[in-house]
PDB file with SEQRES, HELIX, SHEET and CRYST1 records, atoms N, CA, C and O in Angstrom:
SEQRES   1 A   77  UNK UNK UNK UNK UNK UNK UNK UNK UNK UNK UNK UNK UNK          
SEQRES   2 A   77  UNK UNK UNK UNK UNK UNK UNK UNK UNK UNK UNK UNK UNK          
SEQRES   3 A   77  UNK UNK UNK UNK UNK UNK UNK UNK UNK UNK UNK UNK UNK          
SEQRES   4 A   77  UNK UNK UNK UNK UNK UNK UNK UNK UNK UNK UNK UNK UNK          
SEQRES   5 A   77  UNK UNK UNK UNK UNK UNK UNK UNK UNK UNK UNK UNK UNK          
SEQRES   6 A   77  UNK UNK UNK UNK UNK UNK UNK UNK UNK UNK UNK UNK              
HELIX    1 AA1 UNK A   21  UNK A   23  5                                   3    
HELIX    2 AA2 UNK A   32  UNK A   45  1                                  14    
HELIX    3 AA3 UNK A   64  UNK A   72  1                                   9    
SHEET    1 AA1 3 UNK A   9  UNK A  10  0                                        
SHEET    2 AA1 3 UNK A  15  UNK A  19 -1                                        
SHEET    3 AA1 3 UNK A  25  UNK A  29 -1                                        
CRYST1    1.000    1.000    1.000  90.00  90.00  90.00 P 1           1          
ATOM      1  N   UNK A   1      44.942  92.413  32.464  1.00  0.00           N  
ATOM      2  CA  UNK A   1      44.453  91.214  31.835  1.00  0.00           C  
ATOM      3  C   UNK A   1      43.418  90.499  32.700  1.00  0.00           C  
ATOM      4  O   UNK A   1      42.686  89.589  32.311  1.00  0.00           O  
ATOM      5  N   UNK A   2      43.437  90.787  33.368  1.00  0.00           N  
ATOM      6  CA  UNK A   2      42.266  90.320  34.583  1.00  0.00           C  
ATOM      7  C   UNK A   2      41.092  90.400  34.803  1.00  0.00           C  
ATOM      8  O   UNK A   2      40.353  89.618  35.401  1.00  0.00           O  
ATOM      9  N   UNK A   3      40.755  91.970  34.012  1.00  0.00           N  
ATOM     10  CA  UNK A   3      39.423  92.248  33.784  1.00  0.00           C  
ATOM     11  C   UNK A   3      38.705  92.280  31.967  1.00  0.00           C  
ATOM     12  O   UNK A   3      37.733  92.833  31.451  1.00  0.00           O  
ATOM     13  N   UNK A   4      39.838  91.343  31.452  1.00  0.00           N  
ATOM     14  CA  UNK A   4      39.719  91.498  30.192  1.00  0.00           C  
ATOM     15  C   UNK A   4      38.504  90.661  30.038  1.00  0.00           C  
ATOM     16  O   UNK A   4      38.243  89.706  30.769  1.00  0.00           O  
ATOM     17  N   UNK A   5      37.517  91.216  28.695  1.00  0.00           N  
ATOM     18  CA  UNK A   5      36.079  90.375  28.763  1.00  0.00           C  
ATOM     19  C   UNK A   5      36.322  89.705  27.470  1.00  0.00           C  
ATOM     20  O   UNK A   5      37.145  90.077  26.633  1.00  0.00           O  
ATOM     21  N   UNK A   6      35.616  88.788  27.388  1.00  0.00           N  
ATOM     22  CA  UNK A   6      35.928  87.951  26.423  1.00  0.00           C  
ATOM     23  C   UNK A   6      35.928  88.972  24.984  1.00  0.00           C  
ATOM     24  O   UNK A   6      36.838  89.159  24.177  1.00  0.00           O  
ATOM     25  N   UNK A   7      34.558  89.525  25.023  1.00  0.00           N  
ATOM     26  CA  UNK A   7      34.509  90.184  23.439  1.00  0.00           C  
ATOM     27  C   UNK A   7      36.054  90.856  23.072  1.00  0.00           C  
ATOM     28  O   UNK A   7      36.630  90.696  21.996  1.00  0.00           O  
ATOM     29  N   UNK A   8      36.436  91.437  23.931  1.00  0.00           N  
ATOM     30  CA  UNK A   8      37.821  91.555  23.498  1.00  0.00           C  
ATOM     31  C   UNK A   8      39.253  90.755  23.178  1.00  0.00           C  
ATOM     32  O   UNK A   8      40.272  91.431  23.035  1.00  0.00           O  
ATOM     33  N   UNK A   9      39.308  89.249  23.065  1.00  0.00           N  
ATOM     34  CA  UNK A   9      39.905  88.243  22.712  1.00  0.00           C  
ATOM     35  C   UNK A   9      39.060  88.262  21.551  1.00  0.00           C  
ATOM     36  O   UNK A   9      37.830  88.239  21.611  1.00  0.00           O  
ATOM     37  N   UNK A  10      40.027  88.323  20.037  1.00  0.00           N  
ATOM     38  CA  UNK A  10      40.194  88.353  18.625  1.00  0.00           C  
ATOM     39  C   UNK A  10      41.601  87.265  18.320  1.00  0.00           C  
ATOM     40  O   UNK A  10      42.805  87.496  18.202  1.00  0.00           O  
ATOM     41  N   UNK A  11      40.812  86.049  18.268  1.00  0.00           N  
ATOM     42  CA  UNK A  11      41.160  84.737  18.121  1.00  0.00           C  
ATOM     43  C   UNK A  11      41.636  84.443  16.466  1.00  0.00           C  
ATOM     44  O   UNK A  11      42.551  83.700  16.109  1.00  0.00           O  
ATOM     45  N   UNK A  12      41.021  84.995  15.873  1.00  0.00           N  
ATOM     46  CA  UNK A  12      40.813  85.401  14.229  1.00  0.00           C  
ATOM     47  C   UNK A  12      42.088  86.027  13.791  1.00  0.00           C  
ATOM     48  O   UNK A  12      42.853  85.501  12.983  1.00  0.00           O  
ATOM     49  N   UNK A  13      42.274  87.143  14.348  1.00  0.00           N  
ATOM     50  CA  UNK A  13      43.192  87.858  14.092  1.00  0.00           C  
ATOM     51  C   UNK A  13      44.268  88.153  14.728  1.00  0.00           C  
ATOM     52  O   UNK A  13      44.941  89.156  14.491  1.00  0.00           O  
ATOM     53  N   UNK A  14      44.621  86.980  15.923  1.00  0.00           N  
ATOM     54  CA  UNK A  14      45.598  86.774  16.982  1.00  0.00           C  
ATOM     55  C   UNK A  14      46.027  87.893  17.497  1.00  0.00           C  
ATOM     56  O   UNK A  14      47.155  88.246  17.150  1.00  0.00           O  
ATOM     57  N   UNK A  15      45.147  88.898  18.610  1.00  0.00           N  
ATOM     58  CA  UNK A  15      44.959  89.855  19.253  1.00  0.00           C  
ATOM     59  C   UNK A  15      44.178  89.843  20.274  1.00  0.00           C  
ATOM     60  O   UNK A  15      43.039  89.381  20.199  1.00  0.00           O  
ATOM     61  N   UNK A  16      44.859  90.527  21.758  1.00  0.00           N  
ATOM     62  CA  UNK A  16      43.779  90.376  22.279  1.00  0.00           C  
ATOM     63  C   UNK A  16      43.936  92.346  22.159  1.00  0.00           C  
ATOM     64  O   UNK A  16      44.763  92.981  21.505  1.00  0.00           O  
ATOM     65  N   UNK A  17      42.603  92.976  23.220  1.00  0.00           N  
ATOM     66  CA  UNK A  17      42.749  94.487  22.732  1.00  0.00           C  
ATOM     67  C   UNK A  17      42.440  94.779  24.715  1.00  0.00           C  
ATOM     68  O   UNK A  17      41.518  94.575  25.505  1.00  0.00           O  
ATOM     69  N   UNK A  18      44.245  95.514  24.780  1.00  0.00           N  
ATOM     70  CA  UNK A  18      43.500  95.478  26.191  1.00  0.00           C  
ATOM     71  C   UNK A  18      43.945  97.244  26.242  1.00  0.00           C  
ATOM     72  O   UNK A  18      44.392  97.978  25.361  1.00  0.00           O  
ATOM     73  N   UNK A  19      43.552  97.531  27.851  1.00  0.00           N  
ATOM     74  CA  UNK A  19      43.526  99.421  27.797  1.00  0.00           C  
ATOM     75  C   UNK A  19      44.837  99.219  28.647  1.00  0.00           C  
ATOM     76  O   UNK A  19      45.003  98.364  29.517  1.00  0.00           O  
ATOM     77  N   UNK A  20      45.595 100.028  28.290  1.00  0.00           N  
ATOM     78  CA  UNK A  20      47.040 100.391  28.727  1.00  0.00           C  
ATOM     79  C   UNK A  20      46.750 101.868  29.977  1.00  0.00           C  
ATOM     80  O   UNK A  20      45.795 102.064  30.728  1.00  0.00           O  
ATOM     81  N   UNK A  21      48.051 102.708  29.751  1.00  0.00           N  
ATOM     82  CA  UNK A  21      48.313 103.973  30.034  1.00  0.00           C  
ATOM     83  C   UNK A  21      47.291 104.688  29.665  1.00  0.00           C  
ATOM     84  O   UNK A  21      46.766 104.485  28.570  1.00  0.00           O  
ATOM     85  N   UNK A  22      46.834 105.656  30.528  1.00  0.00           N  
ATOM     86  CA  UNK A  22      46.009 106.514  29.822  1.00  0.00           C  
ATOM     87  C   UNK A  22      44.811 106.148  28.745  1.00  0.00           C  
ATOM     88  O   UNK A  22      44.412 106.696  27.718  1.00  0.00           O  
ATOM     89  N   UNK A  23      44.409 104.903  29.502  1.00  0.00           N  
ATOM     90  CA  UNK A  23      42.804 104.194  28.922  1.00  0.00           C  
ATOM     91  C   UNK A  23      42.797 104.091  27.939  1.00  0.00           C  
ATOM     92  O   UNK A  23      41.691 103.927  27.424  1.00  0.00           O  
ATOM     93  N   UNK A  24      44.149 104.121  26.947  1.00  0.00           N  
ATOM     94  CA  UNK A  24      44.224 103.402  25.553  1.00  0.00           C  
ATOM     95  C   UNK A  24      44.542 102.527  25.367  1.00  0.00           C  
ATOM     96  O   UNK A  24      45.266 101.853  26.100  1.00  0.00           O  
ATOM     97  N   UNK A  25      43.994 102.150  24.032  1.00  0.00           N  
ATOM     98  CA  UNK A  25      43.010 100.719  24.011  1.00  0.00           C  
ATOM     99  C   UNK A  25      44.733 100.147  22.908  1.00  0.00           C  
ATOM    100  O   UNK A  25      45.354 100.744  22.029  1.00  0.00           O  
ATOM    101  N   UNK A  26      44.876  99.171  23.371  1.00  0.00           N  
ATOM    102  CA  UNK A  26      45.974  98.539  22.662  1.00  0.00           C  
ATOM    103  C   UNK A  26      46.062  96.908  22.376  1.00  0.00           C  
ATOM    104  O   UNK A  26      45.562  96.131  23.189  1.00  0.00           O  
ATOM    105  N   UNK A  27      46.840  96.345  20.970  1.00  0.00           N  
ATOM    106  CA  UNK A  27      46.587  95.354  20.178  1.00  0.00           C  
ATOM    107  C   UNK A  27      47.574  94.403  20.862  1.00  0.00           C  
ATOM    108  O   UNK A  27      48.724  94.786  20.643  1.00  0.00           O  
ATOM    109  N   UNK A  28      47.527  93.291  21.618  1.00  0.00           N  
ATOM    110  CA  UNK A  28      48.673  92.239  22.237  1.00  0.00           C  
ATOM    111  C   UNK A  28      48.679  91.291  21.182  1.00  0.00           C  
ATOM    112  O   UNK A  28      47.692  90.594  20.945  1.00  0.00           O  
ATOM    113  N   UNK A  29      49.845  91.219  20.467  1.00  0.00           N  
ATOM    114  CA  UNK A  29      49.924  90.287  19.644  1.00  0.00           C  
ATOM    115  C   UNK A  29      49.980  88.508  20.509  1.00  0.00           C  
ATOM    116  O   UNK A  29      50.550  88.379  21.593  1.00  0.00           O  
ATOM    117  N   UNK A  30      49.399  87.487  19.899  1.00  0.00           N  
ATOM    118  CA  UNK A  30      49.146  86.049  20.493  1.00  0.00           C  
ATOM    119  C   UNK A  30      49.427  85.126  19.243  1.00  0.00           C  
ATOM    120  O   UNK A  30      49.025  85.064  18.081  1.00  0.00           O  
ATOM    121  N   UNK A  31      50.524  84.276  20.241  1.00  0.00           N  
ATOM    122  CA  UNK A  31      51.239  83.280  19.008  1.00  0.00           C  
ATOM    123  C   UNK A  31      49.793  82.137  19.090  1.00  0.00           C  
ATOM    124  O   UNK A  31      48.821  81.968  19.826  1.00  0.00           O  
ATOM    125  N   UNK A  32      50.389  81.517  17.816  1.00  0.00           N  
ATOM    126  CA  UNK A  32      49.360  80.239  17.189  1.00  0.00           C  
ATOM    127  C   UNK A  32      49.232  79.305  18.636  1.00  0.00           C  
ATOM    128  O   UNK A  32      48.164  78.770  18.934  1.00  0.00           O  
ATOM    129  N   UNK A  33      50.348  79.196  19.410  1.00  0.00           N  
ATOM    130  CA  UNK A  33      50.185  78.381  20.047  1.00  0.00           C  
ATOM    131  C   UNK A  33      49.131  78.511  21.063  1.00  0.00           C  
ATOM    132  O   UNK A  33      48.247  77.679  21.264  1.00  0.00           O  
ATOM    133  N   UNK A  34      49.326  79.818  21.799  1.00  0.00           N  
ATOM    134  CA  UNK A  34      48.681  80.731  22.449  1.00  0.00           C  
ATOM    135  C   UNK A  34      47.084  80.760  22.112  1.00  0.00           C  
ATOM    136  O   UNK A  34      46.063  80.855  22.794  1.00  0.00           O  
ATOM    137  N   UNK A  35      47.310  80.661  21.036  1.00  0.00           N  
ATOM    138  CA  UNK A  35      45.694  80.864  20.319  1.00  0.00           C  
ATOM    139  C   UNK A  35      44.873  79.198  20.774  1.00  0.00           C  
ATOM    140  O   UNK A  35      43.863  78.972  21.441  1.00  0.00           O  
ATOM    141  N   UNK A  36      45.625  78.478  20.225  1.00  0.00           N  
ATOM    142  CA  UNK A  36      44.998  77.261  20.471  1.00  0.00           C  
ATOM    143  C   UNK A  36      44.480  76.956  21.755  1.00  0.00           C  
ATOM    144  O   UNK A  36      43.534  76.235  22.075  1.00  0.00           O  
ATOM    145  N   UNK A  37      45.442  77.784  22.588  1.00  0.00           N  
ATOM    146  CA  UNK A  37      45.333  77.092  24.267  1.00  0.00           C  
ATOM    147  C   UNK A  37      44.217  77.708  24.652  1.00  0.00           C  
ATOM    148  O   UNK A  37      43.273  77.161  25.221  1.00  0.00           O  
ATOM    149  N   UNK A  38      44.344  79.421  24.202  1.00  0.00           N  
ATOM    150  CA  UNK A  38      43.308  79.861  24.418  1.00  0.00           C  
ATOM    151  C   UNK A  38      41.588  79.405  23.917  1.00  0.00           C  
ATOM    152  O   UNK A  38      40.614  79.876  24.504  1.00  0.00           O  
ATOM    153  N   UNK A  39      41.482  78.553  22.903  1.00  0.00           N  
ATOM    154  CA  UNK A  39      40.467  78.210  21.888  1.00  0.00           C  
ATOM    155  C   UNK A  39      40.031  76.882  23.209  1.00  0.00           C  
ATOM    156  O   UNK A  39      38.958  76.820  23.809  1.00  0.00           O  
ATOM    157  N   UNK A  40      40.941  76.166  23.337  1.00  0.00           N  
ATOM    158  CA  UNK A  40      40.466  75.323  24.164  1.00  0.00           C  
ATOM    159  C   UNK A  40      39.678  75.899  25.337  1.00  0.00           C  
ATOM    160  O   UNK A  40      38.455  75.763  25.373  1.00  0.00           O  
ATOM    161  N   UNK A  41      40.400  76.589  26.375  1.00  0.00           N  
ATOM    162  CA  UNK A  41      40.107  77.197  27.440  1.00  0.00           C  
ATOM    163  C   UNK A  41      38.464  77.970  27.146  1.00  0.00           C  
ATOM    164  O   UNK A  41      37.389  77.526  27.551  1.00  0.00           O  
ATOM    165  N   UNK A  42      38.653  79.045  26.448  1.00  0.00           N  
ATOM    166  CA  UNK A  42      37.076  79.043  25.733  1.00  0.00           C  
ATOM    167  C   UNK A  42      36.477  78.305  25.753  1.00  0.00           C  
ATOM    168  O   UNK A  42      35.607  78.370  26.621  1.00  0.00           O  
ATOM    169  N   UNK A  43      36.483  77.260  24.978  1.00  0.00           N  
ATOM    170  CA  UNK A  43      35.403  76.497  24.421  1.00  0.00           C  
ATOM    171  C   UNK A  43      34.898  75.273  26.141  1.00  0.00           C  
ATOM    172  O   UNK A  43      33.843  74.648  26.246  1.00  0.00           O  
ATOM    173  N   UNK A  44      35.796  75.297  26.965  1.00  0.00           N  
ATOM    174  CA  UNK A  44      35.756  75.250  27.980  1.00  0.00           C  
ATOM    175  C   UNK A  44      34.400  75.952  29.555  1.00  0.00           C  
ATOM    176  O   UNK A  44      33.560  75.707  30.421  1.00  0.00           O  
ATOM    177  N   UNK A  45      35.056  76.706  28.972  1.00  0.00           N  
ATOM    178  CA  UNK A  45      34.300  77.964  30.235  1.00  0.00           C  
ATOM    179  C   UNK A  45      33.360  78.899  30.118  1.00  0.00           C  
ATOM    180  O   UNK A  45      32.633  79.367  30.995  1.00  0.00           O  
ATOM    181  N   UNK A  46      33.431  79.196  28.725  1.00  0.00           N  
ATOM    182  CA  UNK A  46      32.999  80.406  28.278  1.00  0.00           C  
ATOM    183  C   UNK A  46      31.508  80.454  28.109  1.00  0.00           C  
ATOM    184  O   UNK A  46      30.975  81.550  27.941  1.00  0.00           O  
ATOM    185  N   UNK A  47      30.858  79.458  28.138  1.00  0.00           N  
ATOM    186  CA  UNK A  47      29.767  79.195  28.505  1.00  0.00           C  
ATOM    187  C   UNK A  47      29.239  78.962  29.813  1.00  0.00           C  
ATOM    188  O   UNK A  47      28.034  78.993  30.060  1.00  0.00           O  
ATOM    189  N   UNK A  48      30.524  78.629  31.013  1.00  0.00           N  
ATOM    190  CA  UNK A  48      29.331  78.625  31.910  1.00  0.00           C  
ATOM    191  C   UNK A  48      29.361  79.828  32.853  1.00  0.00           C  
ATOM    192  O   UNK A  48      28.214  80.072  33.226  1.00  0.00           O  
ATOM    193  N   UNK A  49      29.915  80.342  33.171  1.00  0.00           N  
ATOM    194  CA  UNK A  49      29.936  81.596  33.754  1.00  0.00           C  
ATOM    195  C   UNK A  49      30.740  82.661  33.116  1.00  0.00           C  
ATOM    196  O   UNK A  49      31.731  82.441  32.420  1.00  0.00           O  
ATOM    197  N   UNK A  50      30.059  84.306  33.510  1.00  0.00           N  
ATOM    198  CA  UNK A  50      30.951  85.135  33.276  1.00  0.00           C  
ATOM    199  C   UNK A  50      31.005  85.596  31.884  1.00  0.00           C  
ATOM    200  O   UNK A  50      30.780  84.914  30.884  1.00  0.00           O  
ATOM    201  N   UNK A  51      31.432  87.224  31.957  1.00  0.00           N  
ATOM    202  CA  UNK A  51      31.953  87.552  30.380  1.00  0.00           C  
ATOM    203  C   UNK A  51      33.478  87.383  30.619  1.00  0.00           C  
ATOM    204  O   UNK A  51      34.263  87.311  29.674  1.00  0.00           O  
ATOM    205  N   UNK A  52      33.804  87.333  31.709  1.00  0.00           N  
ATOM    206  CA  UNK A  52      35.618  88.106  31.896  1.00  0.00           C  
ATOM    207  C   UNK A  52      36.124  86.955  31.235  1.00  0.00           C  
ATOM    208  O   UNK A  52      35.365  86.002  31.057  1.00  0.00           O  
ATOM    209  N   UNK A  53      37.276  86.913  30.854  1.00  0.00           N  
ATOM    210  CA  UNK A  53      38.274  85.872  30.242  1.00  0.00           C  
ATOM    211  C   UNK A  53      38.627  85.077  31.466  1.00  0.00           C  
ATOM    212  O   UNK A  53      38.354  83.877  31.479  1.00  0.00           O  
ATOM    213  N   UNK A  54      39.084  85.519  32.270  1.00  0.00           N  
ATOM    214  CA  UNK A  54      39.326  85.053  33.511  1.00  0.00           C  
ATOM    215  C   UNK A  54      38.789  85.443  34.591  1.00  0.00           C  
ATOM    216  O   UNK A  54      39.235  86.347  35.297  1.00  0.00           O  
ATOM    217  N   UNK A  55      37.300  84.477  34.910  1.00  0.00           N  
ATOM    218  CA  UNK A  55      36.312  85.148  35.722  1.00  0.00           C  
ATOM    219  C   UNK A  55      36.325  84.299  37.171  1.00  0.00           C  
ATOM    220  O   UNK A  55      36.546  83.100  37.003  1.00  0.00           O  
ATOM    221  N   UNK A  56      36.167  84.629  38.284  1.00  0.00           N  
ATOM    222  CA  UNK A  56      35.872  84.107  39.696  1.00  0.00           C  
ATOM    223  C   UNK A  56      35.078  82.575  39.168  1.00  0.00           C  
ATOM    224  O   UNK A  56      35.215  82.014  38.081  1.00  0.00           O  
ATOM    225  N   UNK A  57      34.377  82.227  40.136  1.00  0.00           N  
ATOM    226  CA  UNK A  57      33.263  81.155  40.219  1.00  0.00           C  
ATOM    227  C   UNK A  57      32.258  81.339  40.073  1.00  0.00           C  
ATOM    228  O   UNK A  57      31.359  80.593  39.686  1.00  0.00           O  
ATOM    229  N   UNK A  58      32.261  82.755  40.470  1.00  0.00           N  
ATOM    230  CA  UNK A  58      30.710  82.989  39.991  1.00  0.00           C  
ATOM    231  C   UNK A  58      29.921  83.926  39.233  1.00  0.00           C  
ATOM    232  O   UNK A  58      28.738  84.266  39.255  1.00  0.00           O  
ATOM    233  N   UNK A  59      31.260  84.339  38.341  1.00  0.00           N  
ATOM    234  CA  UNK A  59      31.680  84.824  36.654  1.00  0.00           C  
ATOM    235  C   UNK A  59      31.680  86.541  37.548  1.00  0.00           C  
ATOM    236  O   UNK A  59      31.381  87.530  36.880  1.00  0.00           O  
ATOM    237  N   UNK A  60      31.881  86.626  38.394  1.00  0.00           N  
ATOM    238  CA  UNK A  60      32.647  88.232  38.911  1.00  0.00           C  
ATOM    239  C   UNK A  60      34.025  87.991  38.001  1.00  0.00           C  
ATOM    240  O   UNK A  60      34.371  86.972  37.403  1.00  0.00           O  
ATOM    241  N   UNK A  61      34.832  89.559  38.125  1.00  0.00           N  
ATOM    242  CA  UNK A  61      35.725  89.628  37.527  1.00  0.00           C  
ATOM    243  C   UNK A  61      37.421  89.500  38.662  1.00  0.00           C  
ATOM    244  O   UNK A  61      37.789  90.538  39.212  1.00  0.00           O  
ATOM    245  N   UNK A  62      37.842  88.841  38.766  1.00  0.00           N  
ATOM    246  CA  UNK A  62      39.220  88.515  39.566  1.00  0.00           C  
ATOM    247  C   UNK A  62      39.898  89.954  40.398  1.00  0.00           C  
ATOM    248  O   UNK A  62      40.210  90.838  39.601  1.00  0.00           O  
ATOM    249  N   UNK A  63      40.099  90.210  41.542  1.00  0.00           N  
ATOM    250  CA  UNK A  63      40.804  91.305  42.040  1.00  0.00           C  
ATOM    251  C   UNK A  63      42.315  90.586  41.905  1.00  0.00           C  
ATOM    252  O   UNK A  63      42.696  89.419  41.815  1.00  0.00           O  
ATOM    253  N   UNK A  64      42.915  91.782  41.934  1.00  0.00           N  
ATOM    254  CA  UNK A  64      44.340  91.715  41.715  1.00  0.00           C  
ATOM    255  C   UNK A  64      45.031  91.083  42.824  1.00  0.00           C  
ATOM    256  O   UNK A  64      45.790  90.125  42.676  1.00  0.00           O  
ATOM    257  N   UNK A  65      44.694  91.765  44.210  1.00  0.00           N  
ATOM    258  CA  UNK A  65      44.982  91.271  45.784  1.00  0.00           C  
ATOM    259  C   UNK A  65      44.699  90.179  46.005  1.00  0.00           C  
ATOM    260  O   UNK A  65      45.315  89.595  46.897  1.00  0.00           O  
ATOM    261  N   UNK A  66      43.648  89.495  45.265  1.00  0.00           N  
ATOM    262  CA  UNK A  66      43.719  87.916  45.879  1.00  0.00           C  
ATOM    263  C   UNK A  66      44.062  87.187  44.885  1.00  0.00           C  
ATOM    264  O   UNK A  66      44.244  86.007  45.184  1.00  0.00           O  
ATOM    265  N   UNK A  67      44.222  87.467  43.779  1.00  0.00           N  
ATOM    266  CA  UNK A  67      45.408  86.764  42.727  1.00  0.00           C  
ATOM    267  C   UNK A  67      46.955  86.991  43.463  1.00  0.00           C  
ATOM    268  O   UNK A  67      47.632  85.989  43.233  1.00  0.00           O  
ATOM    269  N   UNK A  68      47.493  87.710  44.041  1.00  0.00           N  
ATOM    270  CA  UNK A  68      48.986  88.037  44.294  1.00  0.00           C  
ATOM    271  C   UNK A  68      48.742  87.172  45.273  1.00  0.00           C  
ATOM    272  O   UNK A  68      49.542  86.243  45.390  1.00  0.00           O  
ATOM    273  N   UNK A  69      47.796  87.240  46.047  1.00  0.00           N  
ATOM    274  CA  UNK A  69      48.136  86.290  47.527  1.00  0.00           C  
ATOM    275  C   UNK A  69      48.033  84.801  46.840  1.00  0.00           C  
ATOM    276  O   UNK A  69      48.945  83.983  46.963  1.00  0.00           O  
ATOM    277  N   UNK A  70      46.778  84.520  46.071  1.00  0.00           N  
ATOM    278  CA  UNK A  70      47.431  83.296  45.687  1.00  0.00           C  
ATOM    279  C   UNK A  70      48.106  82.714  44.948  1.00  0.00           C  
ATOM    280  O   UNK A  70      47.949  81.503  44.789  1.00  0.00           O  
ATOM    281  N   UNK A  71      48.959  83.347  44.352  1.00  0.00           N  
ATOM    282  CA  UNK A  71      50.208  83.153  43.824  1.00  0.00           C  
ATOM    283  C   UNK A  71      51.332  83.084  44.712  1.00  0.00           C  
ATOM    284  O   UNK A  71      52.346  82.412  44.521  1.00  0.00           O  
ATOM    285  N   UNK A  72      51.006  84.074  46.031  1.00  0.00           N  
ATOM    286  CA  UNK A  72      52.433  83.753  46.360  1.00  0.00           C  
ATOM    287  C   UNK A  72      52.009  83.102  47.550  1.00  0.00           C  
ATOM    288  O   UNK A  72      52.831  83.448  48.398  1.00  0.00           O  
ATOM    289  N   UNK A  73      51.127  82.307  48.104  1.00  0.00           N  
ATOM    290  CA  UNK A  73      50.822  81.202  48.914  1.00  0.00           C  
ATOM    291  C   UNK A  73      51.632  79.912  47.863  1.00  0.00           C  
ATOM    292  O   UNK A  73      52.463  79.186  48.409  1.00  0.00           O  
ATOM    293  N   UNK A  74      51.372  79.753  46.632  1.00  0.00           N  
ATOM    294  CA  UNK A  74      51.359  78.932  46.162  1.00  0.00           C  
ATOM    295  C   UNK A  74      53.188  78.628  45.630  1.00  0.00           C  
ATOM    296  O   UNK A  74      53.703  77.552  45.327  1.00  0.00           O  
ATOM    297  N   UNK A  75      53.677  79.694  45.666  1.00  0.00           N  
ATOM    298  CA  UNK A  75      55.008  79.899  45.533  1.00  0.00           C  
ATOM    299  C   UNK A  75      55.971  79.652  46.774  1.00  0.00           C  
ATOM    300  O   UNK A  75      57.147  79.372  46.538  1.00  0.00           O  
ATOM    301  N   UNK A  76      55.404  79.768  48.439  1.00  0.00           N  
ATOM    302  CA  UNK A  76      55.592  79.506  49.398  1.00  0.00           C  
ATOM    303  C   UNK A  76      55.822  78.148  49.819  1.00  0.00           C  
ATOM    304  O   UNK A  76      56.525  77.697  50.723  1.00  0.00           O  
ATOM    305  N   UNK A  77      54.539  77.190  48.354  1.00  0.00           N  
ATOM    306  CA  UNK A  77      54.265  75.543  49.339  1.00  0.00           C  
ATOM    307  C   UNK A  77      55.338  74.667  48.568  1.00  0.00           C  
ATOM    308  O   UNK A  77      55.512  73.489  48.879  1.00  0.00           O  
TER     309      UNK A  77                                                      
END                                                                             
């Protein structure tokens, strides 16, 4: 989910489409609520940097290793 790009968030049809096992491409179902938060967050960001859904600062796409570290710095304080 990290390198997911926006075109693949289907807001419409409450899906996002991400690649699983074996680089197939699969449908994540997303509740209404989910949708909304997400609609906000979009309408948010999505213009100023980045295609990724969840992009760095300077719309690079997030590594996994420094998401875990800061999560678990942040789980530490």
């Amino acid at each position: 989910m990290l390198n997911l790009p926006n075109v693949k968030v289907d807001l419409e049809n409450l899906v996002l489409k991400v690649r699983g096992r074996g680089k197939k491409e699969r449908l994540v179902p997303v509740s209404i609520e989910m949708r909304k938060i997400l609609w906000v967050y979009l309408n948010r960001h999505r213009l100023k940097v980045g295609n990724y859904l969840f992009p760095t600062r300077d719309g690079n796409r997030l590594d996994y290793n420094n998401v875990l570290r800061d999560l678990k710095c942040s789980v530490n304080d």
